[in-house]
BAVO-864022 format. One record per residue (C-alpha): residue number from 1; residue in three letters; x, y, z. Coordinates in pm, 1 decimal. Layout:
// BAVO-864022
(atom NUM,'Ala',(X,Y,Z))
...
This chain:
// BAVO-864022
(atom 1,'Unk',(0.0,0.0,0.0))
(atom 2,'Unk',(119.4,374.5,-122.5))
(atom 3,'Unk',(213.4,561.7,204.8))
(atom 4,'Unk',(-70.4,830.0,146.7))
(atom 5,'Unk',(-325.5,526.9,133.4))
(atom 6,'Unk',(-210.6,381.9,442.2))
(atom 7,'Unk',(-218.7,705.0,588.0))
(atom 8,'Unk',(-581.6,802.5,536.1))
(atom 9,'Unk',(-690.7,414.3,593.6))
(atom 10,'Unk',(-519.7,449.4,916.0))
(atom 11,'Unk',(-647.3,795.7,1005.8))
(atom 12,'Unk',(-1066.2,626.7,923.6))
(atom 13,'Unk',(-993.5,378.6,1156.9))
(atom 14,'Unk',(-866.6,512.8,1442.1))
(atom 15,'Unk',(-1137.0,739.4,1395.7))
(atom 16,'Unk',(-1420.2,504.6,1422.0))
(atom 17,'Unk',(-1266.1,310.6,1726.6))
(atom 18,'Unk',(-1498.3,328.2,2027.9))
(atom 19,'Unk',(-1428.7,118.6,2392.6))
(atom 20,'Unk',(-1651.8,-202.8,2374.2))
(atom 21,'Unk',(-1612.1,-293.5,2767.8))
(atom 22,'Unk',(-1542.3,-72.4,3017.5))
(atom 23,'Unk',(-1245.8,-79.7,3290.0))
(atom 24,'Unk',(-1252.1,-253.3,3585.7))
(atom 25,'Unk',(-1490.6,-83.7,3815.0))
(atom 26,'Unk',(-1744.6,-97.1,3516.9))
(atom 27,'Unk',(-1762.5,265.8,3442.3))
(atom 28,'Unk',(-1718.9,292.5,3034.5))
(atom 29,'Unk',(-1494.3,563.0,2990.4))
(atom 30,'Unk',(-1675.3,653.4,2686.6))
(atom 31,'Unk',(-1628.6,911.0,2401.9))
(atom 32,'Unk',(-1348.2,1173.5,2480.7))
(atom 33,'Unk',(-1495.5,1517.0,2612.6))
(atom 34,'Unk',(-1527.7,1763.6,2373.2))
(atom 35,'Unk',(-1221.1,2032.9,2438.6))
(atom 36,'Unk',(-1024.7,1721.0,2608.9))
(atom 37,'Unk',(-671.2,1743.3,2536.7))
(atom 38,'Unk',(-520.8,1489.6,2716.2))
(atom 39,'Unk',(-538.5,1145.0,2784.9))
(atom 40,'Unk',(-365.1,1062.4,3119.4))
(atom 41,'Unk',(-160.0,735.5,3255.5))
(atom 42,'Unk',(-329.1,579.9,3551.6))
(atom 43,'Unk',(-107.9,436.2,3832.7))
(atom 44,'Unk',(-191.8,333.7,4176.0))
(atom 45,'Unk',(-16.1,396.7,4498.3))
(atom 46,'Unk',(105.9,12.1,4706.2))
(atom 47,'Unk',(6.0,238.9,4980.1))
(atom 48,'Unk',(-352.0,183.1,4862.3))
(atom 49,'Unk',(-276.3,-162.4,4881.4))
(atom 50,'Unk',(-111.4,-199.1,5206.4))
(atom 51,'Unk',(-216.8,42.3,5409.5))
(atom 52,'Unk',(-465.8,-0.7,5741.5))
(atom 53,'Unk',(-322.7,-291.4,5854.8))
(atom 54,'Unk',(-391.3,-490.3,5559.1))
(atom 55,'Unk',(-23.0,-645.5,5594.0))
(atom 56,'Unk',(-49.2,-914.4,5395.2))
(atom 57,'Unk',(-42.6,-660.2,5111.4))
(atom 58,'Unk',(316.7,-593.1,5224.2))
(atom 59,'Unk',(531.6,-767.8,4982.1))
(atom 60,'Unk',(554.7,-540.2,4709.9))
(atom 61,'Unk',(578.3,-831.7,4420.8))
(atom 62,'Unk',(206.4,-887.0,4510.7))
(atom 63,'Unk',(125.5,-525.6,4451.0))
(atom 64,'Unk',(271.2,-495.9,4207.7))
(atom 65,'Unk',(106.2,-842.4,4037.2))
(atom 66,'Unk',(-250.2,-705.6,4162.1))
(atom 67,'Unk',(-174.4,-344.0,3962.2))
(atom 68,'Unk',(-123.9,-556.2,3662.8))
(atom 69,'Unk',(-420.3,-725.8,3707.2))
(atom 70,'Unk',(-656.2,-487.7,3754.1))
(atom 71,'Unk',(-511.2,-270.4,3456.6))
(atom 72,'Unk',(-319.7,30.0,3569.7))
(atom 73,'Unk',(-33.3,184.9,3353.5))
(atom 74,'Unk',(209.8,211.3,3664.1))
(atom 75,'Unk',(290.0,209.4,3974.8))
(atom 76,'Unk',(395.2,459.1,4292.8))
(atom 77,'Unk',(577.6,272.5,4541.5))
(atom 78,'Unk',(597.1,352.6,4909.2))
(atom 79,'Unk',(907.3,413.0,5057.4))
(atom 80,'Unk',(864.7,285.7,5405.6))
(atom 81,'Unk',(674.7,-9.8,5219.6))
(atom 82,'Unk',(990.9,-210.6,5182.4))
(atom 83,'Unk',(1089.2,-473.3,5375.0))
(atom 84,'Unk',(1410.2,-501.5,5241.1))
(atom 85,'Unk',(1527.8,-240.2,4985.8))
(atom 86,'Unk',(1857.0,-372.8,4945.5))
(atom 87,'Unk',(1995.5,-327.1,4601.4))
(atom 88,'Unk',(1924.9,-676.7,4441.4))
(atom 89,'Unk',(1576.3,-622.1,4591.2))
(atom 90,'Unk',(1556.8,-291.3,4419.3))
(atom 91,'Unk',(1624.0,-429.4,4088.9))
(atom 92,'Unk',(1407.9,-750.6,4137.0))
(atom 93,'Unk',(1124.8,-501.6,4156.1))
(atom 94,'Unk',(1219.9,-285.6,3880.6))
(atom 95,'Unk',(1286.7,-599.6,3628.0))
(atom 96,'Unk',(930.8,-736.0,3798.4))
(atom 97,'Unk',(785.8,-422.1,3698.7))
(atom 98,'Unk',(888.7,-417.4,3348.6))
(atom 99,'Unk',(747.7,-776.2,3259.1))
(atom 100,'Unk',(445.8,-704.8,3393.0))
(atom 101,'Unk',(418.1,-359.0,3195.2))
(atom 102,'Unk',(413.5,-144.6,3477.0))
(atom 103,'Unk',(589.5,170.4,3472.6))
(atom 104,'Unk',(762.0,236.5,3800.6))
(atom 105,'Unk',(660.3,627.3,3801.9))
(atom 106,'Unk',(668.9,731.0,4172.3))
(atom 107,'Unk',(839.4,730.6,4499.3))
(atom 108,'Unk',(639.1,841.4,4813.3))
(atom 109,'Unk',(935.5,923.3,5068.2))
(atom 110,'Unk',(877.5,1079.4,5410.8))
(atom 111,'Unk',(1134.4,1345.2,5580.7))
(atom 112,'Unk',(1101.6,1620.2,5851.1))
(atom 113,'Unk',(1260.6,1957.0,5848.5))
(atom 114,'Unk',(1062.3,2119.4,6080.9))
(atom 115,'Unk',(1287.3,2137.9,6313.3))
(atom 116,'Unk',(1534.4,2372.6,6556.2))
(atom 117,'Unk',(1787.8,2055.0,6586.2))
(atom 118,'Unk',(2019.8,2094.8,6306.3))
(atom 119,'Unk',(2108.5,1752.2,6359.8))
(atom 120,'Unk',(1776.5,1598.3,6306.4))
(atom 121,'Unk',(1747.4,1815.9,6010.7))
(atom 122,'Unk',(2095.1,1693.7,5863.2))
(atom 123,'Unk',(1994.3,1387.9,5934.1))
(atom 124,'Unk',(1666.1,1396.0,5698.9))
(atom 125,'Unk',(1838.3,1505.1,5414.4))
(atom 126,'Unk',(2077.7,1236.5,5423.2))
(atom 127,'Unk',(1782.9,1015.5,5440.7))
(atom 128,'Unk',(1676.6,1194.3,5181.2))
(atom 129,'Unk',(1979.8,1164.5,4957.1))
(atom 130,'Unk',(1921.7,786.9,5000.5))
(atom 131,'Unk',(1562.2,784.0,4852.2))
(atom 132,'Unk',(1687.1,990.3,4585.9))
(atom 133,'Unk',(1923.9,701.0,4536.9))
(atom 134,'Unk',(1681.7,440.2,4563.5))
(atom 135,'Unk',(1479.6,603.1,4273.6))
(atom 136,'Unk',(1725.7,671.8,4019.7))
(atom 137,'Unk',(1839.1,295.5,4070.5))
(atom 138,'Unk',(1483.4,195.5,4039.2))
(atom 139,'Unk',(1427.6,413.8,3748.2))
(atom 140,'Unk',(1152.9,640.3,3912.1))
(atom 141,'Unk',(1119.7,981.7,3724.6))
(atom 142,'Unk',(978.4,1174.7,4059.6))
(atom 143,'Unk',(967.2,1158.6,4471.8))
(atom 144,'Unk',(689.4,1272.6,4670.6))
(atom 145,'Unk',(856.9,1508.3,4961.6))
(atom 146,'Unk',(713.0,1706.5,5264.3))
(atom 147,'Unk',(776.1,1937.1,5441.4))
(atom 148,'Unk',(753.5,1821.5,5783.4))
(atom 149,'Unk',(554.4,1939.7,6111.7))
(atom 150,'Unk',(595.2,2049.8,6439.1))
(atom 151,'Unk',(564.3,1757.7,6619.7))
(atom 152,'Unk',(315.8,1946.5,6919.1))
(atom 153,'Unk',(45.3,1717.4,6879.3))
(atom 154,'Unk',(29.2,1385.1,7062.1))
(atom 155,'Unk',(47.1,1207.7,6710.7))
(atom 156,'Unk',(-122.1,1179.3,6442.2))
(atom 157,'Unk',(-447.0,1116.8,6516.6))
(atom 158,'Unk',(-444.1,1417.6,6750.2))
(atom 159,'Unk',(-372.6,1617.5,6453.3))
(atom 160,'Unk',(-630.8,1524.7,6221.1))
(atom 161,'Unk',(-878.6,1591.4,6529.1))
(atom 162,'Unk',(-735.8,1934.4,6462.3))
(atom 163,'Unk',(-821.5,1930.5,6149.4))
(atom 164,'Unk',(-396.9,1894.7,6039.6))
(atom 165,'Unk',(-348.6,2261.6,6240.8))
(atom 166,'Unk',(-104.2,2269.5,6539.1))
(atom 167,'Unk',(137.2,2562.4,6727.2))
(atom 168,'Unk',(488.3,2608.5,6674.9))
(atom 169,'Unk',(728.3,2515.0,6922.8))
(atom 170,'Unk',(769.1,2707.0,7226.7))
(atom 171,'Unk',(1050.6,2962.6,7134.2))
(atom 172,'Unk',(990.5,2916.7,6747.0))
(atom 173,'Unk',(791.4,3121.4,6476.4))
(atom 174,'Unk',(662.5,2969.4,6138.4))
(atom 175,'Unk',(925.3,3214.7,5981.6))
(atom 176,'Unk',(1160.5,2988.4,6116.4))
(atom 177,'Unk',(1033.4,2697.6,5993.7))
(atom 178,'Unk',(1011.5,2780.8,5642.6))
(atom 179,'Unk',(1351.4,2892.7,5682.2))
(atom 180,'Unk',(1459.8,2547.0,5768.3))
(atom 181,'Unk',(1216.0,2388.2,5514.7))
(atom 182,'Unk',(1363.7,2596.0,5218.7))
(atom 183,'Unk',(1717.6,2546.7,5344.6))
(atom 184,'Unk',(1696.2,2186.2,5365.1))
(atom 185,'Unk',(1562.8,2156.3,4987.7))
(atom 186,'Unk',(1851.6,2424.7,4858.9))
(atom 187,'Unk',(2074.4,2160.4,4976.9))
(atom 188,'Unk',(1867.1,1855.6,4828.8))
(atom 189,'Unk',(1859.2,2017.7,4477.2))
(atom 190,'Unk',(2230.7,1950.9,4325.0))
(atom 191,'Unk',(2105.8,1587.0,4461.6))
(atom 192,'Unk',(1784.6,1547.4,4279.0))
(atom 193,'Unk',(1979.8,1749.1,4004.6))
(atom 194,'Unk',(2216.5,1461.3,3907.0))
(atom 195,'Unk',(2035.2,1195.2,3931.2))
(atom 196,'Unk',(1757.6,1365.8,3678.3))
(atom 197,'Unk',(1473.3,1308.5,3959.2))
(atom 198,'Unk',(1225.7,1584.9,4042.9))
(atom 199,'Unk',(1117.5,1632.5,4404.6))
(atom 200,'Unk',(779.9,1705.2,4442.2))
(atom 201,'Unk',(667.5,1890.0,4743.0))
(atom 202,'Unk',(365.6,1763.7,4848.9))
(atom 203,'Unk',(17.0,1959.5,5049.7))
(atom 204,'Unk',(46.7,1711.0,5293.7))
(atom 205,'Unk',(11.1,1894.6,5661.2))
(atom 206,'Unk',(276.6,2090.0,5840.6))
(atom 207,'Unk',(411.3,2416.4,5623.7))
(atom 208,'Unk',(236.9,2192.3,5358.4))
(atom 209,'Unk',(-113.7,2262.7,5498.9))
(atom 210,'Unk',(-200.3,2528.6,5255.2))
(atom 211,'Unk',(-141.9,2590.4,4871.9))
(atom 212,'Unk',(52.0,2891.8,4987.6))
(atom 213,'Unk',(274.6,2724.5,5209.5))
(atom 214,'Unk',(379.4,2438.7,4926.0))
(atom 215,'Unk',(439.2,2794.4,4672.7))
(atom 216,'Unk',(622.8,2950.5,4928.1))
(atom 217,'Unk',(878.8,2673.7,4982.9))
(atom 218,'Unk',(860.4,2582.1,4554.0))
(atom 219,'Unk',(876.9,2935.7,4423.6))
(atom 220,'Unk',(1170.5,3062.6,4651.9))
(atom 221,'Unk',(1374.1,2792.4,4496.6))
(atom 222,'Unk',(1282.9,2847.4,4188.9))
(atom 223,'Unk',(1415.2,2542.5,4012.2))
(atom 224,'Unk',(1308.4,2246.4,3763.8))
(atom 225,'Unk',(1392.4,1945.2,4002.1))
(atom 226,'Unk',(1136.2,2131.3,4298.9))
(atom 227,'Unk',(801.8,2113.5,4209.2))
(atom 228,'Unk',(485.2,1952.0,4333.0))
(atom 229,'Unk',(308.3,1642.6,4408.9))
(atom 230,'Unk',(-64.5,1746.3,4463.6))
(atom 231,'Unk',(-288.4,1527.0,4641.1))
(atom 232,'Unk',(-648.2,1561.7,4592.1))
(atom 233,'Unk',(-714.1,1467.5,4921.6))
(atom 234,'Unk',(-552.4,1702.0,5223.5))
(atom 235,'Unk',(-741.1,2003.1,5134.1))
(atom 236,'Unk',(-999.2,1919.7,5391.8))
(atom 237,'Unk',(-1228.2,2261.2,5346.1))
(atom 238,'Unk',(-1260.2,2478.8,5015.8))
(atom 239,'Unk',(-1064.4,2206.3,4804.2))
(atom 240,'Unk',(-1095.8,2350.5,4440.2))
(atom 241,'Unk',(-945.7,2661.8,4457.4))
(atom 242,'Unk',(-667.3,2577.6,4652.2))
(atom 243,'Unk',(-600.5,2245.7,4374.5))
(atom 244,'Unk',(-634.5,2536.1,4137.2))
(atom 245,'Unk',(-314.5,2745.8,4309.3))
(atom 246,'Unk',(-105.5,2418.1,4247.4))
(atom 247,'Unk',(-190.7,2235.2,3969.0))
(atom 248,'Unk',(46.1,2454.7,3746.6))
(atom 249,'Unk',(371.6,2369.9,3937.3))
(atom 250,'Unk',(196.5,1976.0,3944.4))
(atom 251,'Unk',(421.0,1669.1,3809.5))
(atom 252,'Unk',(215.3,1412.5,4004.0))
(atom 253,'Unk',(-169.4,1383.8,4101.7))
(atom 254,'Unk',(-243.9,1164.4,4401.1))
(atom 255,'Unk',(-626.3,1107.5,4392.7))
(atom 256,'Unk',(-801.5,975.5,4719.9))
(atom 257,'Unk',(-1095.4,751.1,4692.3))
(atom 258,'Unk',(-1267.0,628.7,5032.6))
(atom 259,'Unk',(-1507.6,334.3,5004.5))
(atom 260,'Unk',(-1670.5,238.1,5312.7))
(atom 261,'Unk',(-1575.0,555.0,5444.5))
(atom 262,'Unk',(-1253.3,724.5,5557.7))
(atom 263,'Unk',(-1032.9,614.2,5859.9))
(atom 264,'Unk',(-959.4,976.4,5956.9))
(atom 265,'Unk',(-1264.0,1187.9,5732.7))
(atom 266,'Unk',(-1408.3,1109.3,5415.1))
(atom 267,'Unk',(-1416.0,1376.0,5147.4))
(atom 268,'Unk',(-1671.1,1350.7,4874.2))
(atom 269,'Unk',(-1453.0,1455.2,4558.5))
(atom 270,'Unk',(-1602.1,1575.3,4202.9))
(atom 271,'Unk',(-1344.5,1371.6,3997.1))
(atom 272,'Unk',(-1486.1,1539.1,3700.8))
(atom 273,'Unk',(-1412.9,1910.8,3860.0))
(atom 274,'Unk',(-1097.0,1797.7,3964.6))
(atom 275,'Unk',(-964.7,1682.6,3581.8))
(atom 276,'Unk',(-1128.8,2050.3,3462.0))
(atom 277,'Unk',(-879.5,2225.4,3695.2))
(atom 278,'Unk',(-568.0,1954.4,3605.1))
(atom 279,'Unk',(-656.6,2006.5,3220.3))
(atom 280,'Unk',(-727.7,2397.0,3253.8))
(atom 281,'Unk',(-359.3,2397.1,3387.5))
(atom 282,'Unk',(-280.4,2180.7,3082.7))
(atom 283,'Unk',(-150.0,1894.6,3323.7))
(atom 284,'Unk',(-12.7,1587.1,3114.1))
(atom 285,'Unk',(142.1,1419.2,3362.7))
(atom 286,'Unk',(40.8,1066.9,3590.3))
(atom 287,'Unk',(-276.1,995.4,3791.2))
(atom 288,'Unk',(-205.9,764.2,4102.0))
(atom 289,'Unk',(-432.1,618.0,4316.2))
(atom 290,'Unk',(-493.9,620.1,4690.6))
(atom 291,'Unk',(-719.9,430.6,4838.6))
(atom 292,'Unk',(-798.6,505.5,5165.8))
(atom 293,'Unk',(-1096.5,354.0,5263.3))
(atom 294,'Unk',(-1196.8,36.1,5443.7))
(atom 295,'Unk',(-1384.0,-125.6,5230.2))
(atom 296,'Unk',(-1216.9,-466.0,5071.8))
(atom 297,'Unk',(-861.1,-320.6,4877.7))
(atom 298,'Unk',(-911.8,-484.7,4558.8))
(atom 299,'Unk',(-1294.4,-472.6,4423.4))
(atom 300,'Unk',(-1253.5,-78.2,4537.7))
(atom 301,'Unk',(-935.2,-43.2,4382.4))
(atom 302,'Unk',(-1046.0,-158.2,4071.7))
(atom 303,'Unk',(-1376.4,29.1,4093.3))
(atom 304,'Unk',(-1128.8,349.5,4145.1))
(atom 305,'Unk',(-948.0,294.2,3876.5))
(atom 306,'Unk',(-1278.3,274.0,3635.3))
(atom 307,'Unk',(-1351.3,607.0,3765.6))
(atom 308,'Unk',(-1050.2,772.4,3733.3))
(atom 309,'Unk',(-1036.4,650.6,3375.3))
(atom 310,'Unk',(-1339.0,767.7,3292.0))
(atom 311,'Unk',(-1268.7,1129.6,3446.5))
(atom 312,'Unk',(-886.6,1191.4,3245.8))
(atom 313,'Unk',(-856.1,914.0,3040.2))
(atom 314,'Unk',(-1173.8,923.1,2830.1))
């Protein structure tokens, strides 16, 4: 066949393709919006997997066999997840991954800087060197980071009783800990640099409680490998407009989904809003799942996931 043939044969069929099943979940993701632009990768979090004491969702080969199953594109992998995350066991994963056509496209790391101990502080960002590490050996384009918090709750369900609010230290201002929060990421940056993996800064309590608090920390650095990973679900008033502040500076979008109800609150979430703001920001990145519900993991997984395909995928 002439190349121009094959090119207009080509260009009728893909035309006239339509989805004959739906995903799992059974939501048919239907005809693409009109004014859509892009059609997003879904992934899942193994936290929504293992986490609430489901531990026999531990071992992250089953996770990552079970994200296969069910039909995500990828993967985000939590950090404290592992077991053992030597360096064979790294790259067991990472081959695992690959045969089972999983991307491996995020790493959800934890570190403090909140802090007036510089030790403690030095101490996260070597821990934080180490993820970085631990990424670019697995292959993993982007880390979830935070910020921290000030520690002057009892834990942490004393803190989501306060709605994720709490007082500085005795002695200490806020001014101080954004200091130490933007300090502790200038010296992360050459780090994340080199290894080609972007840290993304995540609303996720502490300075991290509010869109302006994630800005202030991302726009004073000012640089490509500091940006943010947005989660749909720690905005837990006015959620919209404050996505809307970060979804430009975005490189990951952690969506919450809460079947049988929330362990700490339940937020009902208009998915369909939600992809308007990410696609108004002209967001092209991943979509990862977290469950965090108590219903059984893997029927409302895979409902999620039919869902989220329908919202940015269709």
């Amino acid at each position: 066949m002439k190349r121009r043939s094959f090119l207009a044969t080509a260009a009728t069929t893909c035309t006239g393709l339509t989805a004959a099943t739906g995903p799992p979940g059974g939501v048919a993701p239907g005809p693409m919006p009109a004014g859509k632009k892009f059609r997003h990768r879904i992934g899942v979090s193994t936290y929504s997997f293992w986490g609430f004491g489901r531990a026999e969702w531990r071992p992250m080969d089953k996770c990552l066999e079970a994200a296969a199953d069910l039909g995500f594109d990828g993967v985000e992998i939590l950090q404290r997840q592992w077991e053992d995350k030597s360096p064979a066991v790294l790259r067991a994963a990472k081959r695992r991954a690959f045969t089972l056509g999983l991307d491996l496209m995020g790493y959800s790391t934890h570190q403090g800087f909140v802090s007036p101990d510089e030790a403690k502080r030095q101490k996260n960002i070597d821990e934080t060197i180490g993820y970085l590490e631990e990424a670019y050996q697995l292959g993993i384009p982007t880390i979830r980071v935070n910020s921290g918090t000030w520690g002057t709750r009892k834990d942490f369900d004393d803190l989501m009783a306060h709605r994720g609010a709490e007082e500085p230290l005795p002695g200490h201002t806020v001014e101080d800990a954004f200091r130490w929060v933007t300090d502790a990421y200038a010296k992360l940056l050459p780090e994340a640099e080199k290894r080609g993996i972007i840290m993304g800064l995540e609303n996720h309590w502490g300075l991290g409680r509010t869109p302006e608090g994630v800005l202030r920390v991302v726009d004073a650095l000012n640089s490509p490998w500091l940006q943010v990973t947005l989660d749909t679900g720690n905005f837990l008033e006015d959620p919209y407009d404050r996505l809307a502040q970060l979804a430009p500076k975005t490189v990951l979008l952690q969506t919450k989904t809460y079947q049988g109800g929330g362990v700490w609150y339940t937020l009902d979430l208009d998915y369909a809003r939600i992809a308007g703001i990410m696609e108004k920001a002209n967001f092209r990145g991943y979509v990862s799942l977290e469950f965090e519900g108590k219903a059984p993991a893997l029927p409302a997984i895979g409902e999620s996931l039919g869902m989220l395909r329908h919202h940015f995928s269709a």
